[in-house]
C-alpha positions, 0 to 999 in steps of 0.5 A: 422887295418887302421888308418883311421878306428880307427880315424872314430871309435875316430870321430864317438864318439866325433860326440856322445859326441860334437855333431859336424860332424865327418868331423869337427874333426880331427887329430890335434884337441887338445881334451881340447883346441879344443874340450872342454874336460875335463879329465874325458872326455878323460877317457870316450873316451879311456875306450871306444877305449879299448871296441871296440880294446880289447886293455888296455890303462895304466894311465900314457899313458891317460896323454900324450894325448893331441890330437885326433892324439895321441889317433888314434897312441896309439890305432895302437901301441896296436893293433900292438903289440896285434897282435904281441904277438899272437901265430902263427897258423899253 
């Protein structure tokens, strides 16, 4: 998985939420400084990058985001180690 495709799929849902163009959000925004989320928010989105990834998002990890970056990097790191505790076939 491409991190610019977890960062559109992130964008694509701020865009829903803020209805802001995706191109306006990036990387470095802080979700509640800049974007005006509040917690429940960020909840809202994780649960969703959990649907979309198949990946389990802890509670204590949705404290330490604070930026769209730490979302897309979090999101990597679960995918990497999903694929990493998948048997080899073969």
């Amino acid at each position: 998985m491409e991190r610019s495709e977890v960062l559109k799929k992130i964008q694509e849902v701020l865009l829903e939420k803020l209805g802001k163009a995706v191109e306006v959000v990036s990387e470095e925004d802080r979700f509640e400084k800049d974007l005006g989320l509040d917690s429940l928010d960020v909840i809202d989105l994780v649960m969703f990058v959990e649907d979309v990834y198949g990946i389990r998002i802890e509670d204590e990890e949705i404290e330490n985001l604070s930026h769209v970056r730490d979302l897309v990097d979090l999101t990597l790191r679960k995918l990497e180690e999903m694929e990493n505790e998948e048997p080899e076939s073969g």
